[in-house]
Biopython code that builds the backbone (N, CA, C, O; Angstrom):
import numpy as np
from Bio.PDB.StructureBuilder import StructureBuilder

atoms = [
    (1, "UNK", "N", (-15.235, 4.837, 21.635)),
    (1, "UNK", "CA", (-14.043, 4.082, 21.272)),
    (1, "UNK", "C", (-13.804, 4.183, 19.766)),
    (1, "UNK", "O", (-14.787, 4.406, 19.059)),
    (2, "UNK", "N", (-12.764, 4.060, 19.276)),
    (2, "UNK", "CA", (-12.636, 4.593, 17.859)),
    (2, "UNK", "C", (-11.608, 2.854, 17.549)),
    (2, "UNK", "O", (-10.991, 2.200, 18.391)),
    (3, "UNK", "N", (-11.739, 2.643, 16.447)),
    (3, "UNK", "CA", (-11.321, 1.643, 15.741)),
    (3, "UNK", "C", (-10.222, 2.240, 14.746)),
    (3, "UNK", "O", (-10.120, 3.414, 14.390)),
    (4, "UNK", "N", (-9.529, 1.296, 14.431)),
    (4, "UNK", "CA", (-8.303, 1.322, 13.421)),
    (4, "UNK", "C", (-8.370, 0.233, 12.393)),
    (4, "UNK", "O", (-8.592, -0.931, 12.725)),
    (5, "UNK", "N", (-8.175, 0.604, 11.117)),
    (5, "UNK", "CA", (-8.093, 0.343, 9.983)),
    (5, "UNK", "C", (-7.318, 0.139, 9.261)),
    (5, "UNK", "O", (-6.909, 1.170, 8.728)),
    (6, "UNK", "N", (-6.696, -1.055, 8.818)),
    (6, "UNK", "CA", (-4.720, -0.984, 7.582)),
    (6, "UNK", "C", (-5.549, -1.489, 6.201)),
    (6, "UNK", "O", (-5.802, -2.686, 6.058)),
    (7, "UNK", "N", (-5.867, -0.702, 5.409)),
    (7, "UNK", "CA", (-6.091, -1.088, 4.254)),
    (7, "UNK", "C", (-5.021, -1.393, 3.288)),
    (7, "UNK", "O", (-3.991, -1.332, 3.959)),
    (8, "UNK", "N", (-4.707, -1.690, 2.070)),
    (8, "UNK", "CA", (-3.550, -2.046, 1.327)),
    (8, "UNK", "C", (-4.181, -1.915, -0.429)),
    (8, "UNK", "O", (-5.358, -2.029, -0.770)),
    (9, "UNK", "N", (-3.077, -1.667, -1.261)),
    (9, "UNK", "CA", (-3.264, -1.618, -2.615)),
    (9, "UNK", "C", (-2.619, -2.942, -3.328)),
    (9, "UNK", "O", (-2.790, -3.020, -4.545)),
    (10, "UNK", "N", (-1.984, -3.859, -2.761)),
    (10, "UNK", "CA", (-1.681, -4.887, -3.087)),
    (10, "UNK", "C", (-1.761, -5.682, -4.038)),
    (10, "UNK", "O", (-0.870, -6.212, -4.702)),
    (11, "UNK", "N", (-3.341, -5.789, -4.118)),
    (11, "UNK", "CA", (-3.557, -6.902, -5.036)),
    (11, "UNK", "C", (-3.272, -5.932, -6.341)),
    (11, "UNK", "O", (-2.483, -6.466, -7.121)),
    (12, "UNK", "N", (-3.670, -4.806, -6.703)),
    (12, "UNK", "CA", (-3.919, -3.717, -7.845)),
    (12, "UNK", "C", (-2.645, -3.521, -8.315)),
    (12, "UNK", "O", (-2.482, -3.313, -9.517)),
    (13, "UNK", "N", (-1.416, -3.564, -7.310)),
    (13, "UNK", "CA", (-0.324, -3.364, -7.574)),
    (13, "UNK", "C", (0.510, -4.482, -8.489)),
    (13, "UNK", "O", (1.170, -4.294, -9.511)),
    (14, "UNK", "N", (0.241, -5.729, -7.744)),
    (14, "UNK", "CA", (0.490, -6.939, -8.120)),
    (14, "UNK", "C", (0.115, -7.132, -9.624)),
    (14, "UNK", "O", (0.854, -7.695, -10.432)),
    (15, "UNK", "N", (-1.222, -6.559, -9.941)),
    (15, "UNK", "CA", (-1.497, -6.510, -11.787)),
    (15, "UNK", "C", (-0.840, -5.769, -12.341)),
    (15, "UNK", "O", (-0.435, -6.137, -13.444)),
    (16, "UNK", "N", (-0.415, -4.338, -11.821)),
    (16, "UNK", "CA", (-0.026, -3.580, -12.385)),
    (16, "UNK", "C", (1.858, -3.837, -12.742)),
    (16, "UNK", "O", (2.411, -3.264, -13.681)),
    (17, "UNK", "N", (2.535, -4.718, -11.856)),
    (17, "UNK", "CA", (3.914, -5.447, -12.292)),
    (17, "UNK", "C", (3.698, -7.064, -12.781)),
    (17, "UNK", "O", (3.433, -8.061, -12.109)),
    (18, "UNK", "N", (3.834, -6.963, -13.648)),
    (18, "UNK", "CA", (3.467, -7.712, -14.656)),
    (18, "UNK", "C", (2.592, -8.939, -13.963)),
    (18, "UNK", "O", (3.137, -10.007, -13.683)),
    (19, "UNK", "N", (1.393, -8.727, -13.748)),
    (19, "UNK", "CA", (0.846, -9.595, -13.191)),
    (19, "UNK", "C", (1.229, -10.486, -12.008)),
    (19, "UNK", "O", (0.635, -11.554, -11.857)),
    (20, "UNK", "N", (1.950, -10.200, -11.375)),
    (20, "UNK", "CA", (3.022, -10.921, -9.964)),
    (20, "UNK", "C", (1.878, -11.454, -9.623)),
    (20, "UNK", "O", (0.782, -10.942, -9.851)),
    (21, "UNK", "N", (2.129, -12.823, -8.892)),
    (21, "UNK", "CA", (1.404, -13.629, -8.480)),
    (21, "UNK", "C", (1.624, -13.641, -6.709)),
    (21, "UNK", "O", (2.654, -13.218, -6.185)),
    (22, "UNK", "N", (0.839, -14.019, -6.187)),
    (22, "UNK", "CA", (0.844, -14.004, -4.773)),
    (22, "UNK", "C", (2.443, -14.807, -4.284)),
    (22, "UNK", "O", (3.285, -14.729, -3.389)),
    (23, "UNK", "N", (2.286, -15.248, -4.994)),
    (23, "UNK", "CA", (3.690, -16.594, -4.691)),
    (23, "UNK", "C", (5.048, -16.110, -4.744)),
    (23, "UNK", "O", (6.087, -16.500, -4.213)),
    (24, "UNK", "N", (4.769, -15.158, -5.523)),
    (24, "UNK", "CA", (6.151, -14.512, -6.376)),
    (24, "UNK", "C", (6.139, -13.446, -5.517)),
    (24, "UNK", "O", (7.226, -13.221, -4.985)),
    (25, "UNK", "N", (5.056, -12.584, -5.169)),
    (25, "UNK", "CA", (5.298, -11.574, -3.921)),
    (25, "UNK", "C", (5.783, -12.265, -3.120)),
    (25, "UNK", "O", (6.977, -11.965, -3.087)),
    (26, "UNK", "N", (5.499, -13.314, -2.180)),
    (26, "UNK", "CA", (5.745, -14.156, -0.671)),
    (26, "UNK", "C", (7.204, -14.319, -0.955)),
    (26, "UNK", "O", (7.962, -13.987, -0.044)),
    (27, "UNK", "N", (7.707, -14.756, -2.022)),
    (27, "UNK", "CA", (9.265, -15.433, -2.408)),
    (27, "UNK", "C", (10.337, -14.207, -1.735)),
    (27, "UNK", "O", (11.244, -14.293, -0.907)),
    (28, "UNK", "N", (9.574, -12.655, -2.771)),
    (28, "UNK", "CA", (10.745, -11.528, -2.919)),
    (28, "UNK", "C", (10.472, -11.238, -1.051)),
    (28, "UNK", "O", (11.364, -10.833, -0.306)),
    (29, "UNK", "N", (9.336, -11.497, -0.697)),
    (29, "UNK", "CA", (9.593, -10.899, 0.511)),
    (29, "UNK", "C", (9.291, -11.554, 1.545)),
    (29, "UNK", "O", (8.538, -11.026, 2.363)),
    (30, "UNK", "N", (9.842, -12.978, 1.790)),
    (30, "UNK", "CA", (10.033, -14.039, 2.243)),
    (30, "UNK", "C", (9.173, -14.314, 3.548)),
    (30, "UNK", "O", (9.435, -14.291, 4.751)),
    (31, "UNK", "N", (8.238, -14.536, 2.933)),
    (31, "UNK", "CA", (6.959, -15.162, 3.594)),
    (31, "UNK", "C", (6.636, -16.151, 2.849)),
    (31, "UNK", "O", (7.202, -16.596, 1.851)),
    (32, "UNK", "N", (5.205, -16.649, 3.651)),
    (32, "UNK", "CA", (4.458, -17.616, 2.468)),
    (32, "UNK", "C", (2.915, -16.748, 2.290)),
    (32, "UNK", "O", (2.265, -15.924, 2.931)),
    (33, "UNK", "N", (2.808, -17.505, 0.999)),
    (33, "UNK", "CA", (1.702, -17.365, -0.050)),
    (33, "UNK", "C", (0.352, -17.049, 1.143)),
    (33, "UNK", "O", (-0.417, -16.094, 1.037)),
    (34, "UNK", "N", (0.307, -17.946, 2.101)),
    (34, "UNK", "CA", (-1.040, -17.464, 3.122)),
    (34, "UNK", "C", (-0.622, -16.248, 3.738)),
    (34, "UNK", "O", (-1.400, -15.795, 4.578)),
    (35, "UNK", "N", (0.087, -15.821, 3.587)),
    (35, "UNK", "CA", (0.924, -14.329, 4.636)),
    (35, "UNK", "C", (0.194, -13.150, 4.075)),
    (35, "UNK", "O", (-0.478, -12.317, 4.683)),
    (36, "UNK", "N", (0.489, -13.253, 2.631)),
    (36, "UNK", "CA", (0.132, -12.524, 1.361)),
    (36, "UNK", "C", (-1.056, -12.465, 1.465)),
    (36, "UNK", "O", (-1.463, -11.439, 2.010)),
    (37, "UNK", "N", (-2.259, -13.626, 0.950)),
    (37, "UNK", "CA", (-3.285, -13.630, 1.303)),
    (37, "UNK", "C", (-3.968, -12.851, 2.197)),
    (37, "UNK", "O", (-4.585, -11.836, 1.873)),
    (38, "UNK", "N", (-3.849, -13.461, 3.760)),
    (38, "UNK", "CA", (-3.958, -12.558, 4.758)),
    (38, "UNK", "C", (-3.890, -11.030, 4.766)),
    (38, "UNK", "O", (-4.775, -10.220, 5.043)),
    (39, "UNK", "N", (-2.729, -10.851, 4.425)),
    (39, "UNK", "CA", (-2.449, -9.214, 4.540)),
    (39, "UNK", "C", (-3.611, -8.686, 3.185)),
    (39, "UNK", "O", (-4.297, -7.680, 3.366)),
    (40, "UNK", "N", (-3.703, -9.398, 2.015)),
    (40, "UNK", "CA", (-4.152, -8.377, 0.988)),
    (40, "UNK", "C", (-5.945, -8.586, 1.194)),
    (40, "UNK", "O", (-6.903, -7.958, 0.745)),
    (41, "UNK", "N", (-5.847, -9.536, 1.909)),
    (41, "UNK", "CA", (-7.583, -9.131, 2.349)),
    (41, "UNK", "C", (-8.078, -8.606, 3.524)),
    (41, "UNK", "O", (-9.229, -8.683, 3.954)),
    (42, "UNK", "N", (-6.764, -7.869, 4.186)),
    (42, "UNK", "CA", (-7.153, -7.280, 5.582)),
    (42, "UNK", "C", (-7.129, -7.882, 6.827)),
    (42, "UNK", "O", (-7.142, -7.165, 7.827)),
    (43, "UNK", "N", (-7.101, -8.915, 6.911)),
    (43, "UNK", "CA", (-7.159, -10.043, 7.476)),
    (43, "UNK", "C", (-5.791, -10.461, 8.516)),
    (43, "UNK", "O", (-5.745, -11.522, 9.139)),
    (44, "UNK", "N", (-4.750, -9.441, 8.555)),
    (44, "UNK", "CA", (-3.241, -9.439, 8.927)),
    (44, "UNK", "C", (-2.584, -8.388, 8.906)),
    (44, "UNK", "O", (-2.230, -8.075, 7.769)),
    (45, "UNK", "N", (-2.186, -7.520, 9.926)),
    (45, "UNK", "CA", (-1.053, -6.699, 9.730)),
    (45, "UNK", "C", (0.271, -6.863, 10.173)),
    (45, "UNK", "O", (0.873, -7.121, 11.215)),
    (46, "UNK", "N", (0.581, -6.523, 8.547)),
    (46, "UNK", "CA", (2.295, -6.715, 8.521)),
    (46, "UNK", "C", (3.116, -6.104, 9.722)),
    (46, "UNK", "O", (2.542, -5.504, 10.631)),
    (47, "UNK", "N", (4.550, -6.291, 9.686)),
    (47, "UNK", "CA", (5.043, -6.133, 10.644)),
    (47, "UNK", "C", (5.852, -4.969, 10.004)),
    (47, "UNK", "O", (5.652, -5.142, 8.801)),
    (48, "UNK", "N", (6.524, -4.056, 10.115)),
    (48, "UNK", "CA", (6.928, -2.862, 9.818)),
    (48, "UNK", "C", (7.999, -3.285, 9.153)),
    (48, "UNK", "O", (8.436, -2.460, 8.352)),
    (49, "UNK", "N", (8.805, -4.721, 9.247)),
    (49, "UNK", "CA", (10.197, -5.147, 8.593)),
    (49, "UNK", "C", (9.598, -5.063, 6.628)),
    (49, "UNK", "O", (9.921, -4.593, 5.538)),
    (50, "UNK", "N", (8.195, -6.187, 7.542)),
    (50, "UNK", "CA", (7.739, -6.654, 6.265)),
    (50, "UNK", "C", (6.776, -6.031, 5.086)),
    (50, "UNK", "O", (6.480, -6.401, 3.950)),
    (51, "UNK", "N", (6.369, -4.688, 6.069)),
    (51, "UNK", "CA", (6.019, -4.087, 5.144)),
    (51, "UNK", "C", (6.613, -2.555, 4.086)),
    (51, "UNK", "O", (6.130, -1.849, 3.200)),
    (52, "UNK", "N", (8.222, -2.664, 5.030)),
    (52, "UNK", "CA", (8.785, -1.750, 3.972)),
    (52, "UNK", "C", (9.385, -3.387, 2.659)),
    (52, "UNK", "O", (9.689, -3.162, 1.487)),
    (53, "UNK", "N", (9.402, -4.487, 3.130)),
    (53, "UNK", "CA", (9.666, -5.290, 2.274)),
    (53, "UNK", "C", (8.936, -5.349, 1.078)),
    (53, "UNK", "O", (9.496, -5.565, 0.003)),
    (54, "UNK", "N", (7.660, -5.164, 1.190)),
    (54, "UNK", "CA", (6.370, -5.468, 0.222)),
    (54, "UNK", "C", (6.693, -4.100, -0.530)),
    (54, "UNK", "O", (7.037, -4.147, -1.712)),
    (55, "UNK", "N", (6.588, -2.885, 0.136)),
    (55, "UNK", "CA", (6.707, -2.125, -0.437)),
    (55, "UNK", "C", (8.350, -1.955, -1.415)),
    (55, "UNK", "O", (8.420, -1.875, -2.642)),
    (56, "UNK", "N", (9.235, -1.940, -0.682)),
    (56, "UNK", "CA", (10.248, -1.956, -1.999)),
    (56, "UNK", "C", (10.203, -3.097, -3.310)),
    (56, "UNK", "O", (10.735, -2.837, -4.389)),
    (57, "UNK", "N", (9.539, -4.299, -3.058)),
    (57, "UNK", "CA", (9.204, -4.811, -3.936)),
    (57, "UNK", "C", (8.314, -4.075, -5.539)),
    (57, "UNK", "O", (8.249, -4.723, -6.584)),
    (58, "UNK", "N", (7.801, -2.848, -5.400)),
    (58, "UNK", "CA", (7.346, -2.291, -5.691)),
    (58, "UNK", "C", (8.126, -1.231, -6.329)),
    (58, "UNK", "O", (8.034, -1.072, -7.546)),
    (59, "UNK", "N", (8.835, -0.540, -5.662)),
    (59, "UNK", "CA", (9.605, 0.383, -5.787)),
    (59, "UNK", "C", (8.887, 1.475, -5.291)),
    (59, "UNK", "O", (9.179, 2.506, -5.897)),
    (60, "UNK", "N", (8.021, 1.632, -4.374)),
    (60, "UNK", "CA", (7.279, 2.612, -3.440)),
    (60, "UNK", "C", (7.301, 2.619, -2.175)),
    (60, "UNK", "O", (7.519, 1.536, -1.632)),
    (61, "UNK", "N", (7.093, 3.782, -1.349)),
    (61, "UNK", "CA", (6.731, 3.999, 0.138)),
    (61, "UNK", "C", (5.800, 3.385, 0.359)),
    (61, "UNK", "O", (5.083, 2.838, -0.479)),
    (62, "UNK", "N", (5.628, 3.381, 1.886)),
    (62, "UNK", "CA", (4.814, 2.289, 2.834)),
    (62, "UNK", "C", (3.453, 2.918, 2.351)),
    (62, "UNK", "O", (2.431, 2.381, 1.922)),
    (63, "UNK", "N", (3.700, 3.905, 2.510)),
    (63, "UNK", "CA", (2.332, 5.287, 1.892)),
    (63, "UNK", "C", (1.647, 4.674, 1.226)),
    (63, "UNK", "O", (0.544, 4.193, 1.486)),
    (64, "UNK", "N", (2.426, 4.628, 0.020)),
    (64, "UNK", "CA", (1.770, 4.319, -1.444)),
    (64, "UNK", "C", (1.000, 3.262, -1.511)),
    (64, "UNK", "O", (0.096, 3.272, -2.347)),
    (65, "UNK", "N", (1.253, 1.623, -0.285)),
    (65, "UNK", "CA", (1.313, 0.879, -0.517)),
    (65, "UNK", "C", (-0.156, 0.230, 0.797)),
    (65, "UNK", "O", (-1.085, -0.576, 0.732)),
    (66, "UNK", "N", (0.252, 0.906, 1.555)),
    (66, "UNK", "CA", (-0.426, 0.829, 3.045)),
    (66, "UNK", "C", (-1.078, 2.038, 3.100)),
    (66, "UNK", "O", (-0.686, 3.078, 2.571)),
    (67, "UNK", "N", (-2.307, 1.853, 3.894)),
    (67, "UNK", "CA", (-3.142, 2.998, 4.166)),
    (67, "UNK", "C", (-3.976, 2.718, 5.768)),
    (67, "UNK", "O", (-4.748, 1.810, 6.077)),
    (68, "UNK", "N", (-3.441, 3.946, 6.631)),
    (68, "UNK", "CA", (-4.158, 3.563, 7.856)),
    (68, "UNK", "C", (-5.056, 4.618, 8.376)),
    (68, "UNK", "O", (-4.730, 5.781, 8.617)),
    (69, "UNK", "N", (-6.271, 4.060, 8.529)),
    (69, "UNK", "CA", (-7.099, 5.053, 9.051)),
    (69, "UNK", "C", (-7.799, 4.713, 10.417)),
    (69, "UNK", "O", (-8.306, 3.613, 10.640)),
    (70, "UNK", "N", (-7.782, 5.728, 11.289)),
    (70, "UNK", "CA", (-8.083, 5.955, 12.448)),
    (70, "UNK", "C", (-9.466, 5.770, 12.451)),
    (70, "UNK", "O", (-9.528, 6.811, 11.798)),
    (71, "UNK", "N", (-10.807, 5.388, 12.579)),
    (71, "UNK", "CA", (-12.014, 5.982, 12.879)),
    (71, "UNK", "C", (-12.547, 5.826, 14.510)),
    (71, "UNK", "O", (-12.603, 4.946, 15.368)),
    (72, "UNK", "N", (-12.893, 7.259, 14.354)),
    (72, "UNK", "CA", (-13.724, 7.724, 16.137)),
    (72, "UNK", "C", (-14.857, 7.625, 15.939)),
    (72, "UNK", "O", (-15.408, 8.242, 15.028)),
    (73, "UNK", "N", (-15.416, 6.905, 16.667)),
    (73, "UNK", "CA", (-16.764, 7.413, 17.057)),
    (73, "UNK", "C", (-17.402, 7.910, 18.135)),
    (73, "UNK", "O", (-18.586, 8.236, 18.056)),
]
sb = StructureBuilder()
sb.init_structure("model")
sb.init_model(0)
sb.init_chain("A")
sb.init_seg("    ")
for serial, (resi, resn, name, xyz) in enumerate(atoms, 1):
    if name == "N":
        sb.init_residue(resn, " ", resi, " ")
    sb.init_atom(name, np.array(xyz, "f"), 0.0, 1.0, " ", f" {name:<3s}", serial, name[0])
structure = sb.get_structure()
């Protein structure tokens, strides 16, 4: 059985625009602050609305932003 994996750059991103705060992500892309949470510790996967949302917040692809890996074993 092989498992699936949604990793995210989120939090790294979030420093890298001027320090955005979890709160201030949830606002532009209208969730709440535990949504954010969730998703940036793995813990939640976004829904495809919400994660081209996160990502244009950014000004990047889902790519850039999201990372999914397949593993088989």
């Amino acid at each position: 059985m092989g498992s699936n994996r949604l990793s995210n750059n989120i939090r790294r991103l979030r420093f890298e625009h001027d320090q955005m705060t979890q709160q201030q992500l949830a606002d532009k892309a209208s969730v709440t602050r535990q949504t954010i949470i969730a998703i940036e510790a793995g813990k939640y996967a976004p829904s495809l609305p919400l994660a081209f949302k996160i990502a244009q917040t950014f000004g990047l692809s889902i790519e850039a932003v999201f990372q999914y890996e397949n593993e088989q074993s």
